[in-house]
Backbone bond lengths (Angstrom), bond angles and torsions (degrees), N, CA, C in turn:
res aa  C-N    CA-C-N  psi(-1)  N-CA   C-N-CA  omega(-1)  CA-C   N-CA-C  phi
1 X - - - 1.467 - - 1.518 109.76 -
2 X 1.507 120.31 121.47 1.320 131.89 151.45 1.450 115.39 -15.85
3 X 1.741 141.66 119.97 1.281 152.45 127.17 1.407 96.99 -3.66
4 X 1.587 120.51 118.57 1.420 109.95 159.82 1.565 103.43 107.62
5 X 1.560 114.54 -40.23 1.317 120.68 -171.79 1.503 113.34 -33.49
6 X 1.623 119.17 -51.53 1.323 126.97 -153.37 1.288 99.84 -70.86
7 X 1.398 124.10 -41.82 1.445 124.35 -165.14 1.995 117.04 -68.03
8 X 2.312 81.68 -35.27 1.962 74.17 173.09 1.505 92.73 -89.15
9 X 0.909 133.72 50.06 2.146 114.78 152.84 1.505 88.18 -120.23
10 X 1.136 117.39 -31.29 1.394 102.43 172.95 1.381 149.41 -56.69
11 X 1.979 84.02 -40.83 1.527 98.61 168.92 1.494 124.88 -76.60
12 X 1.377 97.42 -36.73 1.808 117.57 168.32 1.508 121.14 -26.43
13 X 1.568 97.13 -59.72 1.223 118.46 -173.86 1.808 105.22 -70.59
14 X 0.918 123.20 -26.94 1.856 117.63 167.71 1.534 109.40 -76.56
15 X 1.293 141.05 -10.71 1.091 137.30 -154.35 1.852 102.15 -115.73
16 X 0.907 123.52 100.52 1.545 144.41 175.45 1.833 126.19 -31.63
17 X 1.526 107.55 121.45 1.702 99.67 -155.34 1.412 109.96 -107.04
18 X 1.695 77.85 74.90 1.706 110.80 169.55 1.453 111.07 -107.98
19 X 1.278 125.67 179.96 1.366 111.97 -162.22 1.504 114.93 -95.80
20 X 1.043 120.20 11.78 1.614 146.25 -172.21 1.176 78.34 -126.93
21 X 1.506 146.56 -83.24 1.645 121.59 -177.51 1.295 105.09 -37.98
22 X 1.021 154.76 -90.77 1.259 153.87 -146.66 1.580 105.36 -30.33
23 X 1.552 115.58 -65.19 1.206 134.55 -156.43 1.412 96.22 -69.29
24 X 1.184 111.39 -34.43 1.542 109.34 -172.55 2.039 99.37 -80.05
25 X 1.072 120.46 -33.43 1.544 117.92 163.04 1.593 121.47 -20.67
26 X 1.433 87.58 -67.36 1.440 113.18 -149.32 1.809 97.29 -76.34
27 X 1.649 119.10 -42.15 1.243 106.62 156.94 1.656 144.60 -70.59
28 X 1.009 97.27 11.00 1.521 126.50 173.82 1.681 108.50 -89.08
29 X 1.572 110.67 -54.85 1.190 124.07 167.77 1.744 117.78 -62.97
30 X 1.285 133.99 -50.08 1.315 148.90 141.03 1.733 114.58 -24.21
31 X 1.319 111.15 -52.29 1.897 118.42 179.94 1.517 91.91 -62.57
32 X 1.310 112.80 -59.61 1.924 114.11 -167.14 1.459 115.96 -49.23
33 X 1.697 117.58 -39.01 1.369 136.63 173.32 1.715 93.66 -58.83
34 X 1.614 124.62 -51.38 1.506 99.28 -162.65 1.769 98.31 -91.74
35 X 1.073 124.39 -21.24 1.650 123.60 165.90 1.622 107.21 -21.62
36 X 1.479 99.06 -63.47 1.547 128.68 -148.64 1.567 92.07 -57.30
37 X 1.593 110.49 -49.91 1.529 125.41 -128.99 1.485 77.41 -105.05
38 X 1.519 152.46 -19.75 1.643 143.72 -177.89 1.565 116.20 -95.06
39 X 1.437 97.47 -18.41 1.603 122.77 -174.84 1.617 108.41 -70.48
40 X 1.771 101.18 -50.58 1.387 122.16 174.41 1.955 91.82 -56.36
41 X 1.355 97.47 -78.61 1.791 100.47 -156.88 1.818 123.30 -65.93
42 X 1.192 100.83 0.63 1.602 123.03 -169.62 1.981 103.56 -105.37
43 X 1.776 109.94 -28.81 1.080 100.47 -143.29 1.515 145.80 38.72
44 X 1.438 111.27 58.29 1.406 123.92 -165.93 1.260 109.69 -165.80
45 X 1.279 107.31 102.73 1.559 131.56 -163.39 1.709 109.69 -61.16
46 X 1.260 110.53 79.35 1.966 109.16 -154.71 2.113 82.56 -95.12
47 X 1.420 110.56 12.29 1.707 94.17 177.44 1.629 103.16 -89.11
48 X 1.495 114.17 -21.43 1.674 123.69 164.68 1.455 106.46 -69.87
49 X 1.418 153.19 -38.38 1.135 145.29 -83.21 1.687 78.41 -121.26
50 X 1.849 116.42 140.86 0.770 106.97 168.61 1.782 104.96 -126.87
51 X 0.787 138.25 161.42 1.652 128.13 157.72 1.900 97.48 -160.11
52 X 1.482 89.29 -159.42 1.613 116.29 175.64 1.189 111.87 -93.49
53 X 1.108 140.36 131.09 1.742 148.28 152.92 1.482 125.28 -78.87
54 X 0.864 125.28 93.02 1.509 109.95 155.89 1.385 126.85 -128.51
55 X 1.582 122.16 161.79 1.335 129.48 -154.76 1.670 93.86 -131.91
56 X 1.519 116.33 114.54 1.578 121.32 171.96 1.819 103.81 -105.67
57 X 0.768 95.91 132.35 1.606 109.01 -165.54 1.961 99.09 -123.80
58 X 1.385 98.90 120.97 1.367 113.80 -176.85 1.723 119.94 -76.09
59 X 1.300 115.92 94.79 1.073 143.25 -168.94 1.781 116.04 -51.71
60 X 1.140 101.18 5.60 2.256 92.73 -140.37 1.817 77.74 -90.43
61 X 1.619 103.10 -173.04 1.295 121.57 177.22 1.458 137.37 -34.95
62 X 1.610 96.52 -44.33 1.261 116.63 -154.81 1.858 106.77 -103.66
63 X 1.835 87.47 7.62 2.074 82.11 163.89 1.272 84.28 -130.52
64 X 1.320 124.63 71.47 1.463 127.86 153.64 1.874 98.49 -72.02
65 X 1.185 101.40 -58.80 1.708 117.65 -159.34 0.728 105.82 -60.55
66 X 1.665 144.22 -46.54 1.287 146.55 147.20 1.465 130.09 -33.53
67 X 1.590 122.98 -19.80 1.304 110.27 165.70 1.756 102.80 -110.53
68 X 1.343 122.36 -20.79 1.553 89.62 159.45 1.390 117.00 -97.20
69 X 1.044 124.89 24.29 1.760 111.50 171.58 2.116 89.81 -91.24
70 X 1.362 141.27 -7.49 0.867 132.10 -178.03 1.568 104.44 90.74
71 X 1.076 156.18 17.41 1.489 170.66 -168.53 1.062 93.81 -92.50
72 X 1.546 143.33 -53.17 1.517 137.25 -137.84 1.801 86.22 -87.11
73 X 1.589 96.26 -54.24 1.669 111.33 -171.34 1.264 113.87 -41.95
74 X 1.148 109.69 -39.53 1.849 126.79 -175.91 1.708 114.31 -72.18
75 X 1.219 108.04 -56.38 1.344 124.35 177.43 2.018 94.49 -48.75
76 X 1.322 110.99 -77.13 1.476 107.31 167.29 1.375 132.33 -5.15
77 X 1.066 82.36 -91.15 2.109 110.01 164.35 1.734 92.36 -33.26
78 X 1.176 134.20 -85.34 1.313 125.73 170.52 1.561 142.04 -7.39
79 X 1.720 96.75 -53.19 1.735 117.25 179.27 1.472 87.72 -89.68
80 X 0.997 119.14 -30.12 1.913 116.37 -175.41 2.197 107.68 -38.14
81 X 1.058 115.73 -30.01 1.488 123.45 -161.87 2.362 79.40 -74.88
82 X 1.052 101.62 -44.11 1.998 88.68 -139.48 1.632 86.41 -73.08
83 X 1.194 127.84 -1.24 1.223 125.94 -170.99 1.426 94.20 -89.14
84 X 1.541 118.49 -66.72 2.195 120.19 156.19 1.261 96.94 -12.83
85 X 1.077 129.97 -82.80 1.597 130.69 -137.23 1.558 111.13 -89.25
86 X 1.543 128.06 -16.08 1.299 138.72 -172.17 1.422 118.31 -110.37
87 X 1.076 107.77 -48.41 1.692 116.85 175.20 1.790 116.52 -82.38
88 X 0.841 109.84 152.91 1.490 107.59 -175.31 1.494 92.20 -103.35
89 X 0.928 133.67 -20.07 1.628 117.08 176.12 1.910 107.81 -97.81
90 X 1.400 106.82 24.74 1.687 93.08 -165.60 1.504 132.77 50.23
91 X 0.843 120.63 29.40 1.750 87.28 -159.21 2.254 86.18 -144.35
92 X 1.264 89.37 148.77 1.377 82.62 -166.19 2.014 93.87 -118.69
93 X 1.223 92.58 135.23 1.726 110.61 -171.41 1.542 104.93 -66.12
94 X 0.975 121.85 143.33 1.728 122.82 -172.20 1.365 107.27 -122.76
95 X 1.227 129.56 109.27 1.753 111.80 151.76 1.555 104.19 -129.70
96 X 1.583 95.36 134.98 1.368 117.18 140.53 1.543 140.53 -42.87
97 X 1.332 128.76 124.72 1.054 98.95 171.90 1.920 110.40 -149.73
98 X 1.445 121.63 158.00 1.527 116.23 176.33 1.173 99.14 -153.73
99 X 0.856 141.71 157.61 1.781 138.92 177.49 1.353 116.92 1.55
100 X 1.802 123.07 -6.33 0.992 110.29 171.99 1.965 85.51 -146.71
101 X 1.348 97.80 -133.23 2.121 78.65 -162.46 2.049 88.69 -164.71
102 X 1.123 125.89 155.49 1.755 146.76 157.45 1.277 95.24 -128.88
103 X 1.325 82.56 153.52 1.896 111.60 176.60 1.677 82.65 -124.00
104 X 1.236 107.23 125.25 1.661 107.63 176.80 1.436 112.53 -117.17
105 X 1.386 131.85 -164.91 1.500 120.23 -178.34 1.282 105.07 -88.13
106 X 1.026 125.20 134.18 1.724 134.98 172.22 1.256 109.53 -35.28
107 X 1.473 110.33 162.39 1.595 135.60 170.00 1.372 121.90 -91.90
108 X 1.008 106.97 95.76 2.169 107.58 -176.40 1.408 102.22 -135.73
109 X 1.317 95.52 157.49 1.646 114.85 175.68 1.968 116.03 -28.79
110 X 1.402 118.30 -39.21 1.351 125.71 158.53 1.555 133.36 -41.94
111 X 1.130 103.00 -47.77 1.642 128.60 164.98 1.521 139.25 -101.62
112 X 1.325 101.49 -31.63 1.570 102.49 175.34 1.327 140.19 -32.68
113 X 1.371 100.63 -32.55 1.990 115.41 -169.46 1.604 84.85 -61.95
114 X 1.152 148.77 -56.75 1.701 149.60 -141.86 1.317 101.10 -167.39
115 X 1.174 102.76 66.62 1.543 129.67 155.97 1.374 116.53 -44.57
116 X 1.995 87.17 -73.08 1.711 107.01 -166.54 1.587 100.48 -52.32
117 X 1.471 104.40 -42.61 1.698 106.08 -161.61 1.824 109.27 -73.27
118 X 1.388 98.92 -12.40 2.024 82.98 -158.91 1.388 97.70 -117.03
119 X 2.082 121.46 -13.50 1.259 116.35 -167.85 1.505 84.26 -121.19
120 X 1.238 131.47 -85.56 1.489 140.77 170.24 1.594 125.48 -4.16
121 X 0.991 106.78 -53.01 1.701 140.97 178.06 1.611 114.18 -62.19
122 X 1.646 113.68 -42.54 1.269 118.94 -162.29 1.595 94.91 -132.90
123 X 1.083 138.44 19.40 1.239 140.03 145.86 1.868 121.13 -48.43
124 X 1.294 108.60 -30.89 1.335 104.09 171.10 1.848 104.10 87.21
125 X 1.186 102.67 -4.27 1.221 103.70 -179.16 1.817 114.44 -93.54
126 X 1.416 111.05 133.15 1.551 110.94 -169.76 1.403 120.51 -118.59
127 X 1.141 129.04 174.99 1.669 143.14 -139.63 1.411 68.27 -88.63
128 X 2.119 90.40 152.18 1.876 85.55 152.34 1.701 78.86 -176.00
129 X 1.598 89.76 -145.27 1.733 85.20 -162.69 1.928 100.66 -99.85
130 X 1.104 118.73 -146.42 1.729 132.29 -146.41 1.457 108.28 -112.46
131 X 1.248 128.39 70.47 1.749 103.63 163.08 2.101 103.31 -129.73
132 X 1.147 76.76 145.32 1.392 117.03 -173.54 1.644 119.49 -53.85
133 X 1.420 103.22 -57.16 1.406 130.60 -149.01 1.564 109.37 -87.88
134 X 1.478 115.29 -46.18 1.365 120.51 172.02 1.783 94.93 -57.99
135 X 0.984 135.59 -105.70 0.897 161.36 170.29 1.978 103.22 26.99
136 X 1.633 101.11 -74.40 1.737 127.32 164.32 1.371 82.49 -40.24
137 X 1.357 123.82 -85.23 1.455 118.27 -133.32 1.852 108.46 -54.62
138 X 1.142 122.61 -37.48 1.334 142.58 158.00 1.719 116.14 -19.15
139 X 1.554 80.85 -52.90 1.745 100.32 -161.09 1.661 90.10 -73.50
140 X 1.266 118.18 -50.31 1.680 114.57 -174.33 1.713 103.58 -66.13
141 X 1.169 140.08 -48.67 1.257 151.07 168.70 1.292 91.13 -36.73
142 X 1.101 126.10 -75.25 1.873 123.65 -159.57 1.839 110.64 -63.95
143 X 1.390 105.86 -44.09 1.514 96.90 179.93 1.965 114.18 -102.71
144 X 1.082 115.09 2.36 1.258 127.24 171.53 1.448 136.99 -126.84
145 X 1.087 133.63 -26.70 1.401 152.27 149.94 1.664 132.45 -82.37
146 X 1.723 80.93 0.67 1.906 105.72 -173.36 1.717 108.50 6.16
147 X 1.462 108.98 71.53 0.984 134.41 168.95 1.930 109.37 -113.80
148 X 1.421 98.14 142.70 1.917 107.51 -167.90 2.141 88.22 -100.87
149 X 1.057 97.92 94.67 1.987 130.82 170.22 1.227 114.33 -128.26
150 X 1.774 116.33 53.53 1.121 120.22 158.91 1.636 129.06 -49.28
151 X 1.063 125.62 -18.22 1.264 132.68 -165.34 1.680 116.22 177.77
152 X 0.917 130.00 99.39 1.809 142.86 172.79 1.256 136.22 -157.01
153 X 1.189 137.69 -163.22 1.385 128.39 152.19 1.480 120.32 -90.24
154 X 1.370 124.86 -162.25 1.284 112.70 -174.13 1.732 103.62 -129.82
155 X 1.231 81.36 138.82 1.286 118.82 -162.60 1.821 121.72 -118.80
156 X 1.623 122.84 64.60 1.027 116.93 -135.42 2.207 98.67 -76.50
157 X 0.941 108.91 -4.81 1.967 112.73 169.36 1.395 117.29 -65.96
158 X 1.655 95.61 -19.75 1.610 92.87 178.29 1.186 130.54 -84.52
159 X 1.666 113.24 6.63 1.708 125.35 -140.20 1.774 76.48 -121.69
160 X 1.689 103.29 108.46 1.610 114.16 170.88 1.467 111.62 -117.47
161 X 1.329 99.49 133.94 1.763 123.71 -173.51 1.065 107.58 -77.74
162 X 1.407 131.90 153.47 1.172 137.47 -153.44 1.672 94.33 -117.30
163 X 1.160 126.15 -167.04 1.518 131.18 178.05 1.850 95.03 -107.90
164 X 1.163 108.58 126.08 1.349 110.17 173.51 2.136 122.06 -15.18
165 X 1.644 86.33 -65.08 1.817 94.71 177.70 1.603 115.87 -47.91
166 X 1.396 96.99 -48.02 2.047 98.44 -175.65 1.668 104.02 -66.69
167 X 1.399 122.66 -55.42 1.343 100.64 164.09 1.613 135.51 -59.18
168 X 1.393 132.12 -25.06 1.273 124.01 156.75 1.847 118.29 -44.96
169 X 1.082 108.24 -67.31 1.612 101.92 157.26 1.184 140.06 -2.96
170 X 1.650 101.67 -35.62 1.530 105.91 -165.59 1.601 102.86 -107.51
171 X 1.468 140.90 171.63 1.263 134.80 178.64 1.636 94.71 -84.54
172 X 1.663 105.73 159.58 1.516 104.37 166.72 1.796 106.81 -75.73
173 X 1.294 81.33 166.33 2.217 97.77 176.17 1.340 102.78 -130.35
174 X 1.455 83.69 128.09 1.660 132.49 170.78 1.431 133.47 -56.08
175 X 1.471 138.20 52.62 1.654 111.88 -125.90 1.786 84.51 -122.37
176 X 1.683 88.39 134.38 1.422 86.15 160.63 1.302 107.36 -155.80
177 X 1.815 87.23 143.29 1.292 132.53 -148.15 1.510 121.57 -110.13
178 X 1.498 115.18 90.26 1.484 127.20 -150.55 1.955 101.38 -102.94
179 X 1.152 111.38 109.74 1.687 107.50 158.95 1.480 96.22 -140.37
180 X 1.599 96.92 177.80 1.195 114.64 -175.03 1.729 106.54 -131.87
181 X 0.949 117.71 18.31 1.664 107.25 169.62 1.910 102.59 -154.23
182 X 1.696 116.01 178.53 1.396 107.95 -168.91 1.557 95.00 -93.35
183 X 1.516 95.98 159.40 1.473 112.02 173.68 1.982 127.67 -81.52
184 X 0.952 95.35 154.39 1.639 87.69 175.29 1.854 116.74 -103.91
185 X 1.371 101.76 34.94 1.334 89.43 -163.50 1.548 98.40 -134.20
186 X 1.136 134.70 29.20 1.776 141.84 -168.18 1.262 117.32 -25.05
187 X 1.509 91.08 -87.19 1.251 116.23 159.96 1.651 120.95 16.52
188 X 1.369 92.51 -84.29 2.083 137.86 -164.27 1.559 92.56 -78.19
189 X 1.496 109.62 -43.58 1.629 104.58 -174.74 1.758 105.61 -64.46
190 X 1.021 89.78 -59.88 2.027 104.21 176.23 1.373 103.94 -36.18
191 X 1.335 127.26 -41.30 1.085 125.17 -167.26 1.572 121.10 -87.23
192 X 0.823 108.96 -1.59 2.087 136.36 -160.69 1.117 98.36 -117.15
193 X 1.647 125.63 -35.76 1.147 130.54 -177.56 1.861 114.51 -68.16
194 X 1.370 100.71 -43.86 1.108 123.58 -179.12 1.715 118.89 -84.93
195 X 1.152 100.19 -11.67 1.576 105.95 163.03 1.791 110.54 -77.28
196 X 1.667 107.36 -49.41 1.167 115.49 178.12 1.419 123.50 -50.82
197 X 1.468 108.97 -37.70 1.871 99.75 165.68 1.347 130.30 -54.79
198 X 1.083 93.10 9.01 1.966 95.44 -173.62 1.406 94.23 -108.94
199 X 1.028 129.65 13.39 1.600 137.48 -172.38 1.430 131.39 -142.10
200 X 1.415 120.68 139.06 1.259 92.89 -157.85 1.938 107.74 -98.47
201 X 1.242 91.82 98.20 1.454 127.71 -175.13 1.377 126.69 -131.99
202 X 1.761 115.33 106.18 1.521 108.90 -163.77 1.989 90.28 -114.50
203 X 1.358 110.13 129.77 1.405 92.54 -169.34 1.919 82.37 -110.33
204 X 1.534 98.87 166.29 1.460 114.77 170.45 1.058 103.86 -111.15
205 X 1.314 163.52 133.02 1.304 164.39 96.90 1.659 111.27 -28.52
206 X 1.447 108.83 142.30 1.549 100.16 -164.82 1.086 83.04 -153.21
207 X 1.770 129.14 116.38 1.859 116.03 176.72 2.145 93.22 -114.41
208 X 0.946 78.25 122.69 1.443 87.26 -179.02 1.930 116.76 -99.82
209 X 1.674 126.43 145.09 1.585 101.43 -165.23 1.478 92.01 112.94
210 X 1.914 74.28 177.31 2.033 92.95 -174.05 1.722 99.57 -76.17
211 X 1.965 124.84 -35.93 1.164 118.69 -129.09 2.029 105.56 -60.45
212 X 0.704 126.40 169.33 1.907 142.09 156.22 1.064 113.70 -36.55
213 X 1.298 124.93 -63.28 1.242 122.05 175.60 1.639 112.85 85.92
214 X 1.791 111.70 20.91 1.743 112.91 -157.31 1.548 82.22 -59.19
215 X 0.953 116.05 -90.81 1.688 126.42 -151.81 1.708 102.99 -38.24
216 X 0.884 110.04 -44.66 1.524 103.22 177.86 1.446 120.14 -58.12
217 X 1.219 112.19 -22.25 1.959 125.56 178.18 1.264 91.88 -87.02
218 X 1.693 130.58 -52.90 1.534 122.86 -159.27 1.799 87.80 -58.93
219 X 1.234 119.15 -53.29 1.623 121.09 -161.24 1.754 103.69 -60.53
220 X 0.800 130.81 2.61 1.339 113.53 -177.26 1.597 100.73 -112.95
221 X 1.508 99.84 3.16 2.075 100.64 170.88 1.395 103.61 -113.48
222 X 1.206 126.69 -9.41 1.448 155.01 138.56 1.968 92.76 28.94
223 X 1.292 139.16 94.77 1.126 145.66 154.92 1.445 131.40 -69.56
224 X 1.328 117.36 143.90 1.567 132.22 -173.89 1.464 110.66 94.33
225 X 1.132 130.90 14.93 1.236 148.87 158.27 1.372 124.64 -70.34
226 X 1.376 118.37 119.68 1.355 106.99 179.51 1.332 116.19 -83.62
227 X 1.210 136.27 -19.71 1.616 158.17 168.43 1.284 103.10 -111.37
228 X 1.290 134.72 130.23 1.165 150.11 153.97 1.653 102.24 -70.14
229 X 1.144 127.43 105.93 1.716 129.94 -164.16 1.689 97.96 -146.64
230 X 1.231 112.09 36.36 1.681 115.82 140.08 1.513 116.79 -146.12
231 X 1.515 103.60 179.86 1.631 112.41 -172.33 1.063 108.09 -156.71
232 X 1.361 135.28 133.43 1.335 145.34 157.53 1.445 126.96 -79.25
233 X 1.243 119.17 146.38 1.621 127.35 158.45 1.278 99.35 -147.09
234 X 1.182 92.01 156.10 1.557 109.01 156.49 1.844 126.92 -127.19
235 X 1.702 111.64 141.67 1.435 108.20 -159.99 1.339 104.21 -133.56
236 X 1.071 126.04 114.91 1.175 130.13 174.26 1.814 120.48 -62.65
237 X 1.154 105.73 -51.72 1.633 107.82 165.68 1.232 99.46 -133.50
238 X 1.063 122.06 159.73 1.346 137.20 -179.12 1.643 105.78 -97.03
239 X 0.799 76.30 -45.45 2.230 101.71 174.22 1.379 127.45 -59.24
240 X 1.542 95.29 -16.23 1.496 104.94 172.72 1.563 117.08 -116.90
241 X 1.712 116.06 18.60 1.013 100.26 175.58 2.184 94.50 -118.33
242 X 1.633 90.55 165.19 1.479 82.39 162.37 1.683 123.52 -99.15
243 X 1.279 89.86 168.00 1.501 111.47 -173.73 1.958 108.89 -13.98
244 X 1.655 86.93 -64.74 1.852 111.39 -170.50 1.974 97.88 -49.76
245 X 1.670 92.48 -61.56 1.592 82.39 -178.38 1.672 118.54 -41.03
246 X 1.180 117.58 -69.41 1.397 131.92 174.30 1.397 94.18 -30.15
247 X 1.084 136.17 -95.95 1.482 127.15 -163.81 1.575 121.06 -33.11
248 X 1.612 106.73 -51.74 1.350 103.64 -161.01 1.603 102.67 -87.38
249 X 1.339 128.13 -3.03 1.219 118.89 160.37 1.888 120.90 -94.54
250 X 1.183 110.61 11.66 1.391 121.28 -175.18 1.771 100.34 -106.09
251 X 1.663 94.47 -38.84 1.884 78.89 -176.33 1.765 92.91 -118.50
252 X 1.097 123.43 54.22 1.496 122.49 -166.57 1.815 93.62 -99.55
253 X 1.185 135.42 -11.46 1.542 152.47 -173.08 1.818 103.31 -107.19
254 X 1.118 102.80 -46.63 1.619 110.03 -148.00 2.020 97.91 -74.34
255 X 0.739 126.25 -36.13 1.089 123.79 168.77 2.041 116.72 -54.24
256 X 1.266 111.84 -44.43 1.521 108.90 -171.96 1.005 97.54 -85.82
257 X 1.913 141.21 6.21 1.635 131.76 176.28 1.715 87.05 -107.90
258 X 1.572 121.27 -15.70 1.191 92.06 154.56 1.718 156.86 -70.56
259 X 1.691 82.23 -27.17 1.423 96.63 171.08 1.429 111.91 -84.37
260 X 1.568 135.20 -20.73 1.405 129.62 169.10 1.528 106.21 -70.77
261 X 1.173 101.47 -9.35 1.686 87.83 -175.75 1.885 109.94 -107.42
262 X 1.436 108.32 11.24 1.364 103.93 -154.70 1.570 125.99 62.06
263 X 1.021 109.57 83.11 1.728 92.04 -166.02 1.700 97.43 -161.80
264 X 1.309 118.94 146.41 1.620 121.28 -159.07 1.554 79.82 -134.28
């Protein structure tokens, strides 16, 4: 038996054999295949590995079509497995975000089948345009400054550091960070970015679409950092890749900021 095996029959078996259960199975089974296979080439045992998950999903105008053609829902269902296998509570943290940002109720085995439609949908939260920075700063506030910033602008005085020991305590977070066009907010992002190295926070950036993506490539060489703790890709459809791709280009970084950071 396959390293890892026991944990996906385990998880398998909680996950419901509906046809969105199903699909969600088989990428669960697919994540364990690239676990196995990054663990080998990374040296970094990610079948122990525990942290935080979360998925920020770019809110603005121009992914209207993408969450009702059902694309956004799907893509979800997809990242839905690393949250199983990484988090000890399952459940993967959600925020929205467009010039301003929601923290909505998580994604777990309870909700997943129609997420977009029953949590996404009725959030009250609406299309708008692109910034970056509110959004990040949020994400460090909520798992590091354990400050309650459900919803505001950004406010970078409010973002308080912990003492090295109380943050070791906590698992690192996983964040990935999906838009499809550039931001108007650099500057503030650069600067959020660079707060985040002091934390143990590895974000993915993921620009999906025709757009360039310049600033998003300059940010992943991103200087004055003592840890390099982001990564870029870029994806044209999400829909056209399989399962394995998706995985091994989502945690294809996150393993070597583990070992610069000390981290199992």
């Amino acid at each position: 038996m396959e390293e890892n095996d026991e944990l996906t029959v385990e998880l398998t078996k909680k996950i419901p054999d509906t046809e969105a259960g199903i699909s969600l199975k088989k990428s669960v089974i697919n994540l364990n295949k690239s676990i196995i296979d990054l663990s080998k080439q990374k040296g970094v045992d990610l079948g122990k590995h525990r942290a935080r998950v979360a998925v920020v999903m770019d809110y603005s105008g121009s992914m209207r079509r993408l969450y009702t053609s059902g694309a956004v829902q799907r893509v979800l269902t997809r990242l839905m497995p690393l949250a199983l296998r990484f988090d000890d509570n399952g459940e993967l943290d959600i925020w929205l975000f467009n010039q301003s940002y929601k923290s909505i109720p998580s994604m777990n085995l309870s909700n997943f089948e129609n997420y977009i439609e029953q949590v996404v949908n009725r959030s009250g939260f609406q299309f708008g345009a692109t910034s970056y920075a509110p959004v990040l700063q949020d994400i460090l506030n909520t798992y590091f400054a354990k400050k309650n910033t459900s919803q505001g602008g950004f406010l970078g005085g409010l973002f308080k550091k912990q003492a090295p020991e109380e943050v070791k305590e906590e698992p690192p977070v996983f964040v990935i960070f999906i838009t499809d066009g550039a931001n108007s907010d650099r500057g503030a992002t650069n600067q959020v970015i660079l707060d985040s190295a002091n934390q143990k926070i590895f974000i993915q950036f993921v620009g999906i679409g025709n757009e360039t993506f310049d600033y998003l490539q300059k940010l992943d060489d991103l200087k004055g950092r003592p840890v390099d703790n982001t990564g870029f890709i870029k994806v044209q459809d999400f829909e056209l890749l399989k399962d394995e791709e998706v995985y091994q280009m989502l945690l294809s970084q996150y393993p070597e900021w583990l070992q610069a950071m000390g981290l199992k």
